[in-house]
N, CA, C and O atoms as a Maestro MAE file, in Angstrom:
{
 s_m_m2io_version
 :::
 2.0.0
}

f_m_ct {
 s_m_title
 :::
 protein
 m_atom[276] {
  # First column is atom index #
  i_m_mmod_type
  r_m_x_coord
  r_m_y_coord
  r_m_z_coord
  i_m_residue_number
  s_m_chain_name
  s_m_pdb_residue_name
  s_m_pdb_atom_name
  i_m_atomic_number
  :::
  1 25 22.926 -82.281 58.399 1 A "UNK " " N  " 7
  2 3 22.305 -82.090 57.098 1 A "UNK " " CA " 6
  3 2 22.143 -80.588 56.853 1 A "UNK " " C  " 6
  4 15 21.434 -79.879 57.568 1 A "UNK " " O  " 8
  5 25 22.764 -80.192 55.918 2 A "UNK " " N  " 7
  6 3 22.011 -79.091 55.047 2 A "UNK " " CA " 6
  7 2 20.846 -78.883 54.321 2 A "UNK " " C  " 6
  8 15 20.127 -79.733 53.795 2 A "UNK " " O  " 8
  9 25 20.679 -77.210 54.351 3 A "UNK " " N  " 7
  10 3 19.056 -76.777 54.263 3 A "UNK " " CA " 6
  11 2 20.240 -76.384 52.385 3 A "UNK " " C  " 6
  12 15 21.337 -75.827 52.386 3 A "UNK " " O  " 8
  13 25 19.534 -76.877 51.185 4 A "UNK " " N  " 7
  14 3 20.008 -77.051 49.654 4 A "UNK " " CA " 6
  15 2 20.264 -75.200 49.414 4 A "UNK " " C  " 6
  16 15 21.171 -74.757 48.709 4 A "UNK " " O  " 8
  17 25 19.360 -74.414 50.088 5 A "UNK " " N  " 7
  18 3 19.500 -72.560 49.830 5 A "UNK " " CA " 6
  19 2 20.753 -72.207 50.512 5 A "UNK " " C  " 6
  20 15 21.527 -71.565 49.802 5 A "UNK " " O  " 8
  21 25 21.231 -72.513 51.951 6 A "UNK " " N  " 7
  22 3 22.268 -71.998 52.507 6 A "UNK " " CA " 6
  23 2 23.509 -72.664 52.149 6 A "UNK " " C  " 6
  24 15 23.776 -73.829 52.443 6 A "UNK " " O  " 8
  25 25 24.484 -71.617 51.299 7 A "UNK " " N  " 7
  26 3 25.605 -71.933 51.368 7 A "UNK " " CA " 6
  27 2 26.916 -71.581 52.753 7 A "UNK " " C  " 6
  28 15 27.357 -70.524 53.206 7 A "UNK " " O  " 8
  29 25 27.161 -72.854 53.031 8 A "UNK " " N  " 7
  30 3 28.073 -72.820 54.131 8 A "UNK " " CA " 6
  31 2 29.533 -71.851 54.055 8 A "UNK " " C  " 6
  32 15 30.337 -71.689 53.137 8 A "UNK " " O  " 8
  33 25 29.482 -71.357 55.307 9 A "UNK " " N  " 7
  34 3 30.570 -70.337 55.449 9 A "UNK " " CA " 6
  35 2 32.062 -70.909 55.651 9 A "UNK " " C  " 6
  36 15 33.109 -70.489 55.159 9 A "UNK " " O  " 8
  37 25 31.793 -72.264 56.740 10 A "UNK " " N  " 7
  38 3 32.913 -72.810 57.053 10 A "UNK " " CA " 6
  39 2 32.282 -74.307 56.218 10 A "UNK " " C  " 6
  40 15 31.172 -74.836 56.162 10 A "UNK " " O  " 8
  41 25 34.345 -74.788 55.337 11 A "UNK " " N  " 7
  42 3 33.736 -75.789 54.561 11 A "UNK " " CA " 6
  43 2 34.714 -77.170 54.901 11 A "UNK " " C  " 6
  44 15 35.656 -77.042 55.683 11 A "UNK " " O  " 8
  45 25 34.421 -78.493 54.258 12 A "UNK " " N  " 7
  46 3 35.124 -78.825 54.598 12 A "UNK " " CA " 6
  47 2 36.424 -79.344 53.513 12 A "UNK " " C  " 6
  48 15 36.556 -78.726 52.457 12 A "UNK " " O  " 8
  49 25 37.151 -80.243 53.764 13 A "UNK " " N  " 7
  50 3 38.363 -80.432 53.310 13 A "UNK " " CA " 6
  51 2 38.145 -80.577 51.611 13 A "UNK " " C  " 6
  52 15 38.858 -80.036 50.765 13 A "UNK " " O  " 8
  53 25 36.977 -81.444 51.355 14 A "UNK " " N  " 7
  54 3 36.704 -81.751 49.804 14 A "UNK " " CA " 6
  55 2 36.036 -80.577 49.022 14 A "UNK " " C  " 6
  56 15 36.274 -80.149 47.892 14 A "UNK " " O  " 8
  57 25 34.883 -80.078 50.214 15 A "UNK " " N  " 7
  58 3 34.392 -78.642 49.782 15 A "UNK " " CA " 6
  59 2 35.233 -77.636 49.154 15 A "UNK " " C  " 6
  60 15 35.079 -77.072 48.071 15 A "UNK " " O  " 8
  61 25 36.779 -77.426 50.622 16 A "UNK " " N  " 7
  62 3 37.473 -76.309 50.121 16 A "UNK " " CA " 6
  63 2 38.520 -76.730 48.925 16 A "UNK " " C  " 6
  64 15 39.038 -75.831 48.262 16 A "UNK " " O  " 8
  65 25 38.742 -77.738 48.729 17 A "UNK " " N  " 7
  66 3 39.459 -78.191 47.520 17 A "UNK " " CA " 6
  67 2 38.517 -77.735 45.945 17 A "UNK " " C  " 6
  68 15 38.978 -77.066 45.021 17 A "UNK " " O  " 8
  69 25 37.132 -78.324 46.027 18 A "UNK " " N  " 7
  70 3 36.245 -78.166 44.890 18 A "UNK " " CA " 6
  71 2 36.298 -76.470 44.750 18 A "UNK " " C  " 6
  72 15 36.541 -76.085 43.606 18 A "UNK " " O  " 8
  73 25 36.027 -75.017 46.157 19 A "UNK " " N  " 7
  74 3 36.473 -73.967 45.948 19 A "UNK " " CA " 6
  75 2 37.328 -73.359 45.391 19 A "UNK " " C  " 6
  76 15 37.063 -72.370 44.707 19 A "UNK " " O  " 8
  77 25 38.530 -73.810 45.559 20 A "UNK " " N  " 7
  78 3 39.829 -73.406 45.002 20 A "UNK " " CA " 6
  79 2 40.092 -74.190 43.575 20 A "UNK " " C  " 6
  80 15 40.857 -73.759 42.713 20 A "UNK " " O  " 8
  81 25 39.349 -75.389 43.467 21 A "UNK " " N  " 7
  82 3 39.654 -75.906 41.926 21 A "UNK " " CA " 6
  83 2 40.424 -76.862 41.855 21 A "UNK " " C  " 6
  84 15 40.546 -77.352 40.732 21 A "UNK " " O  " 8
  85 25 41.070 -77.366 42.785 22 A "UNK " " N  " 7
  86 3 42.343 -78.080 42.782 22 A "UNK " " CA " 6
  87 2 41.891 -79.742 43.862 22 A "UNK " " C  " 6
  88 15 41.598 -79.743 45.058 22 A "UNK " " O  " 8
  89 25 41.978 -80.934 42.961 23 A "UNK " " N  " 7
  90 3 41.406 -81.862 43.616 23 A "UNK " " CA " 6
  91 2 42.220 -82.397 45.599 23 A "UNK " " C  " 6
  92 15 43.415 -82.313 45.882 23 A "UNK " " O  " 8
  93 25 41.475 -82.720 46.240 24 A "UNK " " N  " 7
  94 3 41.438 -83.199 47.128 24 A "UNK " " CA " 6
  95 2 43.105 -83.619 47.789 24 A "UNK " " C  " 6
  96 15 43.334 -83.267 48.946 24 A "UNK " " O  " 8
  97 25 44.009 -84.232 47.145 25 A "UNK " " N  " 7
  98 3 45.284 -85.124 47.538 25 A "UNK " " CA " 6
  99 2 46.067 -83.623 47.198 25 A "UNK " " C  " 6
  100 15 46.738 -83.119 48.098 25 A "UNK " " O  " 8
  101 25 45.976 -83.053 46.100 26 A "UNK " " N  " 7
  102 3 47.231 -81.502 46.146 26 A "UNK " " CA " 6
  103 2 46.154 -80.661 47.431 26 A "UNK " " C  " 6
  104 15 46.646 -80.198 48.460 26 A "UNK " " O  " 8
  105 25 45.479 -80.631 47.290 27 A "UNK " " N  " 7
  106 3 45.020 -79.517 48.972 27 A "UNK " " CA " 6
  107 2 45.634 -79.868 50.546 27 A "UNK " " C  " 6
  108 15 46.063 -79.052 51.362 27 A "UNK " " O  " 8
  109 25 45.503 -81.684 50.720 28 A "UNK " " N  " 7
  110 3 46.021 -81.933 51.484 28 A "UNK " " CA " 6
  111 2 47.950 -81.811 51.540 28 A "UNK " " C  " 6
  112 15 48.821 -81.737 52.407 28 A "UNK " " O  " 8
  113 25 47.892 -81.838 50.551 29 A "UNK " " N  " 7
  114 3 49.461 -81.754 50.077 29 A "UNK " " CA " 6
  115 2 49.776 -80.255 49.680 29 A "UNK " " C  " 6
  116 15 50.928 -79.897 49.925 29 A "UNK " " O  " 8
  117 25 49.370 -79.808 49.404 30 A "UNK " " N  " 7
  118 3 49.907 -78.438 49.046 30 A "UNK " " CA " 6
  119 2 49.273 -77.053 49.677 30 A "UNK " " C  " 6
  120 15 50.074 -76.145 49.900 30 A "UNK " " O  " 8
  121 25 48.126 -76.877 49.925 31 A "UNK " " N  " 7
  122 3 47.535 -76.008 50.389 31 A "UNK " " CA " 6
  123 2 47.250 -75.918 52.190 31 A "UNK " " C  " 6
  124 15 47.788 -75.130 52.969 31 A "UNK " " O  " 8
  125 25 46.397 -76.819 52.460 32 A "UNK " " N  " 7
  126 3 46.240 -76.664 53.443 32 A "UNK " " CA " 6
  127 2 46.982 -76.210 54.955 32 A "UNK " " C  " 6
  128 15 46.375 -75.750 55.923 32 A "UNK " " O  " 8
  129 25 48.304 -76.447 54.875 33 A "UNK " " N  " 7
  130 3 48.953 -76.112 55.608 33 A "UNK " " CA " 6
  131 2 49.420 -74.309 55.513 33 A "UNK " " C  " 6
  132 15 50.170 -73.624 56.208 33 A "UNK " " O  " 8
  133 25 48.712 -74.053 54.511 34 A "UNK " " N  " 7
  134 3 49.008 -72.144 54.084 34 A "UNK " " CA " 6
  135 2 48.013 -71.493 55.050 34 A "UNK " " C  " 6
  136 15 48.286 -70.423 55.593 34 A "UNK " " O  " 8
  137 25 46.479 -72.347 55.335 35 A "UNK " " N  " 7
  138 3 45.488 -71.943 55.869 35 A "UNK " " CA " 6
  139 2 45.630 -72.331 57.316 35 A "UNK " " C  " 6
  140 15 46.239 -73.165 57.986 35 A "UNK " " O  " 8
  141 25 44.464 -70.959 57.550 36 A "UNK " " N  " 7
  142 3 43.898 -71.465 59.091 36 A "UNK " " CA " 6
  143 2 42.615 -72.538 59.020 36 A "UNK " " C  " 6
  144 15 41.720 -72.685 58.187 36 A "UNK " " O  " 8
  145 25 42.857 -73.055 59.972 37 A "UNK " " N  " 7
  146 3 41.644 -74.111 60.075 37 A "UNK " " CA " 6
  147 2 41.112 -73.608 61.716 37 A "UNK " " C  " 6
  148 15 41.510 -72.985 62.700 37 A "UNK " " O  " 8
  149 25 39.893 -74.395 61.183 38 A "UNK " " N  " 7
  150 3 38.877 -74.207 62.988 38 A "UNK " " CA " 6
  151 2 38.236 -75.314 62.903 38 A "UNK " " C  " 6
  152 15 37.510 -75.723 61.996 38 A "UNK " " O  " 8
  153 25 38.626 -75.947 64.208 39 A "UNK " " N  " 7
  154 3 38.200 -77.125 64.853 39 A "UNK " " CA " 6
  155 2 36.644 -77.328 65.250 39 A "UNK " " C  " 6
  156 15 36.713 -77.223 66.475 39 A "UNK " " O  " 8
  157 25 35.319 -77.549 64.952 40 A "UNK " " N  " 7
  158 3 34.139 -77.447 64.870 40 A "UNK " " CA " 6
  159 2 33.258 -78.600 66.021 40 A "UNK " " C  " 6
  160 15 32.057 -78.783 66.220 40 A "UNK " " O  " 8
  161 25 34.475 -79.207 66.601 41 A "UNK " " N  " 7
  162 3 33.670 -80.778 66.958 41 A "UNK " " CA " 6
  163 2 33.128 -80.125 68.032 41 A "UNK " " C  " 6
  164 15 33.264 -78.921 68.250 41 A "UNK " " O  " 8
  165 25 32.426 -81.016 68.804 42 A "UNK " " N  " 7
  166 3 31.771 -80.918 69.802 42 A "UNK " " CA " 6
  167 2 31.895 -80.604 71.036 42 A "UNK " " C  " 6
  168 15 32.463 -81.601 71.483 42 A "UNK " " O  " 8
  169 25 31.774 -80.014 71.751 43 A "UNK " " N  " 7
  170 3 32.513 -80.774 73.572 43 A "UNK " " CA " 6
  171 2 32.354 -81.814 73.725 43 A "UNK " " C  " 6
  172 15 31.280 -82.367 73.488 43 A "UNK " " O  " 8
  173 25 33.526 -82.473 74.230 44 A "UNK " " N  " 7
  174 3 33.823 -84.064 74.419 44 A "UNK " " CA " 6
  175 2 33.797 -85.297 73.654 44 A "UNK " " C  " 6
  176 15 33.759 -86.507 73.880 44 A "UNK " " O  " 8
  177 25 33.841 -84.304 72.401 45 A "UNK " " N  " 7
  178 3 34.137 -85.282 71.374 45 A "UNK " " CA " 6
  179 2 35.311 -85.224 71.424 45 A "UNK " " C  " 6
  180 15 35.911 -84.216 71.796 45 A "UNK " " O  " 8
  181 25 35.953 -86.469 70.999 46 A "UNK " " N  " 7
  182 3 37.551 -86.789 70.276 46 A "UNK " " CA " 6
  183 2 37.594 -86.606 69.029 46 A "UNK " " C  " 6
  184 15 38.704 -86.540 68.501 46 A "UNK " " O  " 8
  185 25 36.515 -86.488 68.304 47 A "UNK " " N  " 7
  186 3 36.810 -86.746 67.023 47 A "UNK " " CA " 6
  187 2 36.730 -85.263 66.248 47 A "UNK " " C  " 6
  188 15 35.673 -84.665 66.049 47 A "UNK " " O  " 8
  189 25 38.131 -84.761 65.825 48 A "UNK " " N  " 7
  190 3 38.006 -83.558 65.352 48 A "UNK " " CA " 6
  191 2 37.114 -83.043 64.247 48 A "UNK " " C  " 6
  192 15 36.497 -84.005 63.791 48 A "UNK " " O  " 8
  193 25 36.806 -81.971 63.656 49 A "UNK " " N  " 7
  194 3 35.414 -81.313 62.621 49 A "UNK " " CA " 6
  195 2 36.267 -80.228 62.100 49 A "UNK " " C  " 6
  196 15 35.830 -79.078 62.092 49 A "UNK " " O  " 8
  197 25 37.398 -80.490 61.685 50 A "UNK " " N  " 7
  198 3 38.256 -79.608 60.325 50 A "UNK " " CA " 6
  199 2 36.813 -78.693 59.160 50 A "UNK " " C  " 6
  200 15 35.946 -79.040 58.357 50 A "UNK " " O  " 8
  201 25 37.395 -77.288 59.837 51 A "UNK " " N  " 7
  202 3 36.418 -76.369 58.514 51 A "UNK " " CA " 6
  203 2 37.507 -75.285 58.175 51 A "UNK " " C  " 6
  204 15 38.204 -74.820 59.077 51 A "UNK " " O  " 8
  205 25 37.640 -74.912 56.949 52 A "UNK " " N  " 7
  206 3 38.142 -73.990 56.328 52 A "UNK " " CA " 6
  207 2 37.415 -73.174 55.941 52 A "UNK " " C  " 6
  208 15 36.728 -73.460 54.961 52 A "UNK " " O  " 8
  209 25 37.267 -71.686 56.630 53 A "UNK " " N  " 7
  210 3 36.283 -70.677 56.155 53 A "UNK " " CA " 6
  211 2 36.531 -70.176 54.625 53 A "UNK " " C  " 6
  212 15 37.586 -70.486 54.071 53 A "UNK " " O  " 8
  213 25 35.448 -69.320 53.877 54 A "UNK " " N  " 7
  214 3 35.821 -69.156 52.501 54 A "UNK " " CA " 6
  215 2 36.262 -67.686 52.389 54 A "UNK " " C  " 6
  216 15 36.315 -67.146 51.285 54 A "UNK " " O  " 8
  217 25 36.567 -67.061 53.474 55 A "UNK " " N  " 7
  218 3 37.215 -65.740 53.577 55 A "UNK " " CA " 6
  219 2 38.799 -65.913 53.480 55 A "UNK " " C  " 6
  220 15 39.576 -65.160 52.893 55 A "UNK " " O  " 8
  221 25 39.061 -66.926 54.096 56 A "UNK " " N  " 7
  222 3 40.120 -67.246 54.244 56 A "UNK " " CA " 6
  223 2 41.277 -68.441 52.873 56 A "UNK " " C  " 6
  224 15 42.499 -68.422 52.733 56 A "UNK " " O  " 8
  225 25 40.504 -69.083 52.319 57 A "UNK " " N  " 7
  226 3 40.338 -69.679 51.007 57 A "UNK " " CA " 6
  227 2 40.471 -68.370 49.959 57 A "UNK " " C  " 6
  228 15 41.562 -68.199 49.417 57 A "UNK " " O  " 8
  229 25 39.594 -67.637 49.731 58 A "UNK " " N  " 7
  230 3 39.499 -66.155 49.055 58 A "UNK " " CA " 6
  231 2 41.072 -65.646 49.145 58 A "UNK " " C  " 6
  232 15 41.856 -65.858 48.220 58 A "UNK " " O  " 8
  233 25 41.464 -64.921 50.412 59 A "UNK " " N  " 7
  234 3 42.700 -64.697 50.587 59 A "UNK " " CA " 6
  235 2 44.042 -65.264 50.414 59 A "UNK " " C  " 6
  236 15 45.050 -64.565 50.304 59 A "UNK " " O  " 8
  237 25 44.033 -66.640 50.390 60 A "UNK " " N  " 7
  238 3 44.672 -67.316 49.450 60 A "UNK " " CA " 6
  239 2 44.854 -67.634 47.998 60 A "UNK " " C  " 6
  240 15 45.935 -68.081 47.615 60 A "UNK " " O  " 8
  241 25 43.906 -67.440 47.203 61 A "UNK " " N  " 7
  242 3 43.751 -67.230 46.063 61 A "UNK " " CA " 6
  243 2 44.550 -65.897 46.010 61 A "UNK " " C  " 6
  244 15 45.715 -65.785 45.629 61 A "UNK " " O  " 8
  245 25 43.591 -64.733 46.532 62 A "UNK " " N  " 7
  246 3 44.160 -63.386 46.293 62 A "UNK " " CA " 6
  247 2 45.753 -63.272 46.247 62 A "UNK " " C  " 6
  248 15 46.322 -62.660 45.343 62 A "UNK " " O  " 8
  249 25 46.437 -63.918 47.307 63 A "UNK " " N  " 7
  250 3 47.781 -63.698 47.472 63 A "UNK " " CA " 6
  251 2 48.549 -64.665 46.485 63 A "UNK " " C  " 6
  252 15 49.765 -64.497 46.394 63 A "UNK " " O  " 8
  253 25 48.119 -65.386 45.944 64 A "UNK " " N  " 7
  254 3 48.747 -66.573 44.748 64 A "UNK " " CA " 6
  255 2 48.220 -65.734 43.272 64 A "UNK " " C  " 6
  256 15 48.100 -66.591 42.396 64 A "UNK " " O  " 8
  257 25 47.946 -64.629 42.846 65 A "UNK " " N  " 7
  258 3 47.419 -64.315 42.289 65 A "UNK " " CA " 6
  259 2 48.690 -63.960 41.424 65 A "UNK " " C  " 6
  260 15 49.740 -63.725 42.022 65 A "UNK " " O  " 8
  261 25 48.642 -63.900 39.849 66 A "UNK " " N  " 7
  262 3 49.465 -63.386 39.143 66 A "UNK " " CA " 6
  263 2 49.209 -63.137 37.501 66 A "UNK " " C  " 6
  264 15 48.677 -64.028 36.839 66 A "UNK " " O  " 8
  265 25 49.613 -61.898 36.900 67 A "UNK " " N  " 7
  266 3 49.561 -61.432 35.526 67 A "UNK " " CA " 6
  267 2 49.886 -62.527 34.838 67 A "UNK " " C  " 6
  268 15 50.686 -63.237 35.448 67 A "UNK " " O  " 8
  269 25 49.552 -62.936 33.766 68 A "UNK " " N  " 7
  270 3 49.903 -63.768 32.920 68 A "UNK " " CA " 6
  271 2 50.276 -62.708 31.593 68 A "UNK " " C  " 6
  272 15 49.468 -61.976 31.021 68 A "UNK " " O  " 8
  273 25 51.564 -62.838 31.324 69 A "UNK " " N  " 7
  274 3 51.988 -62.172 30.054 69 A "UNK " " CA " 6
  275 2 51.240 -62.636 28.675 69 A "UNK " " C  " 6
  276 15 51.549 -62.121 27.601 69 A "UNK " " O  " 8
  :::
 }
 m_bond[275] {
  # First column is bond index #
  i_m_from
  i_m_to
  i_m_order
  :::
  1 1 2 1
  2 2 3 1
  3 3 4 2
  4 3 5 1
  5 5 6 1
  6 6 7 1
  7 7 8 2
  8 7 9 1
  9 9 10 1
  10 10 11 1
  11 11 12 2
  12 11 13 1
  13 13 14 1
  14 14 15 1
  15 15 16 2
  16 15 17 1
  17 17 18 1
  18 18 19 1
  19 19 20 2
  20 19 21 1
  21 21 22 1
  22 22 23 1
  23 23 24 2
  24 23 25 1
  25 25 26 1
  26 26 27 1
  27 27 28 2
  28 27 29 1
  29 29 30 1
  30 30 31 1
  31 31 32 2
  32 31 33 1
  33 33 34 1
  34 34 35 1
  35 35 36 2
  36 35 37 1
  37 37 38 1
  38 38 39 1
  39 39 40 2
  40 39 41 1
  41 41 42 1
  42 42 43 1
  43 43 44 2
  44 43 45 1
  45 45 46 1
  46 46 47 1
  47 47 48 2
  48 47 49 1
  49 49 50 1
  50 50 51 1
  51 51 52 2
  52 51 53 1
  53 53 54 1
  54 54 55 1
  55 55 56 2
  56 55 57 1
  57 57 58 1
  58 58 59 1
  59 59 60 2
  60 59 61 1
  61 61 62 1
  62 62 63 1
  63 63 64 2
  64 63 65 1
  65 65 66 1
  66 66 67 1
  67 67 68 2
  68 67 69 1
  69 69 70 1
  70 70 71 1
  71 71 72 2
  72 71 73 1
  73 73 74 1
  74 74 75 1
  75 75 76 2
  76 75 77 1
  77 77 78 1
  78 78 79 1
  79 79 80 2
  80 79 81 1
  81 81 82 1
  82 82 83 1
  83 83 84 2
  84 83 85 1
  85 85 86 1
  86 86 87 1
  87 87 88 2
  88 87 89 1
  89 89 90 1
  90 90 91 1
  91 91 92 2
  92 91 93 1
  93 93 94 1
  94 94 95 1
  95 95 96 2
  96 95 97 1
  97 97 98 1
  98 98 99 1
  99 99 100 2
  100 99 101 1
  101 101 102 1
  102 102 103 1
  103 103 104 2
  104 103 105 1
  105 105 106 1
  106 106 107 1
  107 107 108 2
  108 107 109 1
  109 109 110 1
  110 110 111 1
  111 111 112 2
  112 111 113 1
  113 113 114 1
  114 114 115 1
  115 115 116 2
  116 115 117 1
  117 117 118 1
  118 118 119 1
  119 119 120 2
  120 119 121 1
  121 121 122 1
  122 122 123 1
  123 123 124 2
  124 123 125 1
  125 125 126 1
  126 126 127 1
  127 127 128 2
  128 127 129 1
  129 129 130 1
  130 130 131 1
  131 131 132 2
  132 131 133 1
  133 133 134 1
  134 134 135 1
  135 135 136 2
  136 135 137 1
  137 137 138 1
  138 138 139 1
  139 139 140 2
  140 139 141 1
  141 141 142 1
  142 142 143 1
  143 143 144 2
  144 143 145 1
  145 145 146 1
  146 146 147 1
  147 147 148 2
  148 147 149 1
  149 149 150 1
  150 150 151 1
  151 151 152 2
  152 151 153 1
  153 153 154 1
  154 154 155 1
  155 155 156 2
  156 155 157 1
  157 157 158 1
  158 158 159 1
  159 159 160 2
  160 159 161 1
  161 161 162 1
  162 162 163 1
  163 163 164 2
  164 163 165 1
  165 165 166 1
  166 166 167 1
  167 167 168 2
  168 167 169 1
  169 169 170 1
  170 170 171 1
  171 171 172 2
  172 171 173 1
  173 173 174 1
  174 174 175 1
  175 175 176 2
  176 175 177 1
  177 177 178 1
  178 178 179 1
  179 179 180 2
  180 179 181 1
  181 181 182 1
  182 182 183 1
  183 183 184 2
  184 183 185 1
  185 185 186 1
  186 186 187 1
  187 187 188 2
  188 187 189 1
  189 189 190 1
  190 190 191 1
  191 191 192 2
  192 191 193 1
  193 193 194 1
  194 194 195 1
  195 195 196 2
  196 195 197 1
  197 197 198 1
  198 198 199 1
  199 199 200 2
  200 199 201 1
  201 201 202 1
  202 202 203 1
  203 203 204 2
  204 203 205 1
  205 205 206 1
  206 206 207 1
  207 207 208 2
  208 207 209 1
  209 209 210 1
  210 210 211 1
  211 211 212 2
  212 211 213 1
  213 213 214 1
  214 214 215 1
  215 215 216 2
  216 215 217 1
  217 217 218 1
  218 218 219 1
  219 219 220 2
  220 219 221 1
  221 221 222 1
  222 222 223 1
  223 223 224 2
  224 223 225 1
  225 225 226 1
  226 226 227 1
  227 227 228 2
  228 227 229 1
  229 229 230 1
  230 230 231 1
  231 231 232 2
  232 231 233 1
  233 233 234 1
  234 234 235 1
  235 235 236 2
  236 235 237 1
  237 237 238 1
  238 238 239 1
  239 239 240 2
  240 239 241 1
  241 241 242 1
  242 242 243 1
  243 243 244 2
  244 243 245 1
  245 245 246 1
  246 246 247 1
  247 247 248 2
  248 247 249 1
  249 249 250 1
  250 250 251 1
  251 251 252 2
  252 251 253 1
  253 253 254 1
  254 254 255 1
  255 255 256 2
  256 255 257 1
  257 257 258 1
  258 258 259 1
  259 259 260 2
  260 259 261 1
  261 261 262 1
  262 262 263 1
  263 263 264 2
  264 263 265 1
  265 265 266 1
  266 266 267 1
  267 267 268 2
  268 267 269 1
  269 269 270 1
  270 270 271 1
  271 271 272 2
  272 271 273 1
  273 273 274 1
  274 274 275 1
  275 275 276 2
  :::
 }
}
């Protein structure tokens, strides 16, 4: 659970989709594989904890960036 004041640094898959603007199925499909991801789970968990930091989200934007005539 989150504290409603702190915004999270590392986000996750629906989070970083709602960041960038672009719904959920094109992130998994189109984006995500541009990014780094970090694995968050636990020790000895199996079950992986996918986070996409927003520095890294940012820099993707930045580099897709273009003038519109």
């Amino acid at each position: 659970m989150t504290h409603p004041d702190i915004q999270p640094e590392a986000l996750t898959a629906r989070q970083s989709a709602a960041y960038l603007g672009v719904g959920l199925t094109h992130f998994h499909q189109y984006v995500r594989q541009d990014l780094p991801v970090h694995d968050l789970r636990r020790p000895g968990s199996g079950r992986p904890m996918w986070r996409w930091l927003r520095n890294d989200l940012m820099a993707y934007l930045t580099a897709r960036r273009r003038e519109v005539a």
